[in-house]
C-alpha positions in Angstrom: 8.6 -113.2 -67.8 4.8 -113.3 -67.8 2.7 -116.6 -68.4 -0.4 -116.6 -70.8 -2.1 -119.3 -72.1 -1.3 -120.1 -75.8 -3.5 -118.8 -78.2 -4.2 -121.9 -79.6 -5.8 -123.4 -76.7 -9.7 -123.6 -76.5 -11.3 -124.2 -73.5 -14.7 -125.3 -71.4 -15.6 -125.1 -67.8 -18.0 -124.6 -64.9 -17.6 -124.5 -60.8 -16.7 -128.2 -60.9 -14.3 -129.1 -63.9 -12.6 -127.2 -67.0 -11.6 -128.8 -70.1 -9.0 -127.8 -72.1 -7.1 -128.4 -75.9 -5.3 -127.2 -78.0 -7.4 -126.3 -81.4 -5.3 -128.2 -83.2 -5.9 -131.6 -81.8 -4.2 -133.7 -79.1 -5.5 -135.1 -75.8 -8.3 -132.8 -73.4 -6.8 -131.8 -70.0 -9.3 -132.1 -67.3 -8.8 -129.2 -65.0 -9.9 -129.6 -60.9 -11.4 -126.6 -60.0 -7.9 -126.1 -58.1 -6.3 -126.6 -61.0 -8.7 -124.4 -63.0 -7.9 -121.5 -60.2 -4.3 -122.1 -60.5 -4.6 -121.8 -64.4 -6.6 -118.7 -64.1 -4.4 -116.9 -61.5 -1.4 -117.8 -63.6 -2.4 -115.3 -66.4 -0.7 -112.2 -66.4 1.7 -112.4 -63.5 5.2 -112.6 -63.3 6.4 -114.9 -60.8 5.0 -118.2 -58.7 4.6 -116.0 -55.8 1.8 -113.5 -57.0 0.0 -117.0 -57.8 0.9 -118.1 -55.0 -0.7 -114.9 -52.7 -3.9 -114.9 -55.5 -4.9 -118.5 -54.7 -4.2 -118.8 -51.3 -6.5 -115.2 -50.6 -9.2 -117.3 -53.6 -9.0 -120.4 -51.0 -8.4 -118.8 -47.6 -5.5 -121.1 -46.9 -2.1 -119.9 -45.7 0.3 -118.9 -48.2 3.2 -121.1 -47.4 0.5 -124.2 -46.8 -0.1 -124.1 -50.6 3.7 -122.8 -52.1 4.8 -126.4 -53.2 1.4 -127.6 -54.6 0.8 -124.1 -56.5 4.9 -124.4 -58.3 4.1 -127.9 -59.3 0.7 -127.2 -60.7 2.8 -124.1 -62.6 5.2 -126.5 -63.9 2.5 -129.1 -64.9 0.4 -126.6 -66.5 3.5 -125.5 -68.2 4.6 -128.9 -69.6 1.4 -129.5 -70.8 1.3 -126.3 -73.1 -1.8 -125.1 -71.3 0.3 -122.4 -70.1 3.8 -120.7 -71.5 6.5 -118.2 -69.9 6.3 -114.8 -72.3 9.0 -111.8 -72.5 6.9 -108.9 -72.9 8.3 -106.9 -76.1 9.9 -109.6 -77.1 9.6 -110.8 -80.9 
């Protein structure tokens, strides 16, 4: 399992905020910048602890300070459709 972000979503952003949507309509999620760096870290990796280890190097905190907080930004960002679970080679 790797997550990516859907190819449909279009996005804006800066050091404060992101903005994000999917191309074909429906509400704009407003991203914190910790939300944007969870987002960002997400891409590409395979499980909650390498985003875990990315943003808690990103933010200088303490791994296990930031576990819970990172998984339910996962799972939001996930039920939102801003990010989705892939099986590499699968069809």
């Amino acid at each position: 399992m790797t997550w990516k972000t859907p190819d449909d979503v279009v996005w804006h952003g800066d050091e404060e905020v992101a903005y994000a949507v999917h191309a074909d309509g429906g509400p704009v999620h407003v991203l914190s910048t910790t939300a944007y760096l969870v987002w960002d870290a997400a891409i590409g990796k395979h499980s909650p602890d390498e985003v875990v280890d990315e943003v808690s190097q990103s933010l200088d905190q303490v791994p296990d300070l930031i576990r819970a907080d990172v998984q339910t930004c996962l799972t939001e960002l996930t039920a939102v459709g801003l990010l989705e679970n892939t099986t590499p080679g699968a069809s």
